[in-house]
N, C-alpha and C positions, 0 to 999 in steps of 0.2 A: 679750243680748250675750254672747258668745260670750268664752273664755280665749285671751289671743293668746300663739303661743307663738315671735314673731319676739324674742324677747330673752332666750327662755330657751336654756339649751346646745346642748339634743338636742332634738327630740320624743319624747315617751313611750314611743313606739315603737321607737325607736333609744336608748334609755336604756341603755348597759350592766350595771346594775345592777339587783340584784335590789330587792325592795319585798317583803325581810320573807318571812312563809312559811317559817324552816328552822324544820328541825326535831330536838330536844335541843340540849342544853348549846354542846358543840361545833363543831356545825356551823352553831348561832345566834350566837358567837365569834368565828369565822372567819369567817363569813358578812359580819357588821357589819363587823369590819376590813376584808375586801376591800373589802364597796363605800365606807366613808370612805376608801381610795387609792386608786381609782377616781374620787371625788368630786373629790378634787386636782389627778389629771389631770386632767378636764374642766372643772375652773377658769383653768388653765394651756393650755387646747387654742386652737392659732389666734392665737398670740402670738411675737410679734417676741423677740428678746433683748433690745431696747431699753422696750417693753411689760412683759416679766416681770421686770426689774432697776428698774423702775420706783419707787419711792418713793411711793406718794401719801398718803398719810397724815402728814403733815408735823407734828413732829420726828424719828419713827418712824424707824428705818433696815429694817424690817417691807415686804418685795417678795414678789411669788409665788415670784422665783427665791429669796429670801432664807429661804423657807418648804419648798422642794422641798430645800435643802441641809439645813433643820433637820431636816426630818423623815429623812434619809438619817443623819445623827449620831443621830436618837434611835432608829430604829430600829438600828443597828449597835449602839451602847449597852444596848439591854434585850436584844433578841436573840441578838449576836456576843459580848459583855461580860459584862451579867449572868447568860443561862440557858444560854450555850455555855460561861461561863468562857474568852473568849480573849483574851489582851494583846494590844489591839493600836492604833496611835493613831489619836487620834479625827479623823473627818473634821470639816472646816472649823471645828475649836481649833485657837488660837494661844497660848503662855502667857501672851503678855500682852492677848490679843484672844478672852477665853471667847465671843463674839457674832459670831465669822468667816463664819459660816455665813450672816450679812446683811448685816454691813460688807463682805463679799470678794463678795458677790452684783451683780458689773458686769457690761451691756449687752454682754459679750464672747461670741459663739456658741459660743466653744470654754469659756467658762464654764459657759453653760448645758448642752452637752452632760455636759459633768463631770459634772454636778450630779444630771441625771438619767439618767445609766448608772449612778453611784453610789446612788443612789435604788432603782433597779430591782434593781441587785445585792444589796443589804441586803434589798429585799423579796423575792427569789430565795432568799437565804437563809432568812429567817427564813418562809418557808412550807415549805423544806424541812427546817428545827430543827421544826416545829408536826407536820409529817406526820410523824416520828421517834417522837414523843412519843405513848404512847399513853393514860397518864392525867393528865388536866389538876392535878392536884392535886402534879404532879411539880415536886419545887423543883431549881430550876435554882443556878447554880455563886451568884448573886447570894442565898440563900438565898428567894427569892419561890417560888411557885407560879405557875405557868404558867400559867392561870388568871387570878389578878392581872393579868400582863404583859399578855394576851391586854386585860382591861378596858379597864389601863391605854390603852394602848394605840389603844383604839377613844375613849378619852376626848381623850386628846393629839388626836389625826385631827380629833376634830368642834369642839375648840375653833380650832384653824386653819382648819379647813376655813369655820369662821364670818369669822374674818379674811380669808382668800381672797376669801369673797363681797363684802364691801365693797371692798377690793383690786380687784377683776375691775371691779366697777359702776364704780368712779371710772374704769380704764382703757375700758373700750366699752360702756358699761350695761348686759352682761349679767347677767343677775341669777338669784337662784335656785338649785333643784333641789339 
């Protein structure tokens, strides 16, 4: 019996992501980060605003949309904040609402577009703060090493990127990858 792959995202073959193979420090770095954003998107791929603002994990306020804005504040944050050094306010904070980023995550198309232009522009960014940089051991305005951020980084992505997966499965049982 054969691996069915009617429920996973892609087939194999249309996988946009790499599988591993870089090579040094660097480019195994980057490499990992790109494809855990990658990963997100294709968690999110094929989905309604009504689907991505979804709630399913109930008390949770934890949505794909609710994860695509987090990850757009934490990327702004280490990137724009810590290793650019720039003032500037945070996206979906509120002062009395630190969790905006999944309370303000509603079923609205003009939210979800927010959410992920904001997403892509911080990722825009921060590949072109990484290409700038030409040794990772460079500490940024947040006194870290770039390096760290870079880790960090790929750590934050895989631990949502797990939430996502169960997120996705309860909305149309796709699963995986």
């Amino acid at each position: 019996m054969g691996f069915a792959w009617s429920n996973m995202f892609v087939p194999p073959d249309e996988d946009p992501r790499t599988d591993g193979g870089f090579v040094g420090e660097r480019d195994t770095l980057i490499g990992y980060l790109r494809d855990q954003r990658l990963t997100l998107e294709l968690k999110c791929a094929d989905l309604d605003a009504s689907q991505l603002a979804a709630r399913s994990v109930e008390p949770s306020p934890v949505s794909l949309l609710g994860l695509v804005r987090h990850m757009a504040g934490v990327e702004q944050s280490w990137f724009r904040v810590h290793m650019a050094g720039f003032q500037v306010p945070r996206h979906y904070r509120l002062s009395d609402d630190r969790d905006f980023d999944f309370h303000g995550a509603t079923a609205d198309p003009e939210v979800v577009k927010d959410a992920f232009d904001r997403w892509r522009s911080e990722i825009a960014f921060a590949e072109d703060y990484v290409d700038s940089i030409d040794d990772l051991g460079y500490l940024g305005d947040g006194g870290l090493a770039l390096r760290e951020v870079l880790v960090h980084m790929i750590e934050e992505y895989a631990r949502h990127n797990g939430h996502a997966d169960f997120l996705r499965e309860r909305i149309d049982g796709r699963i995986g990858q």
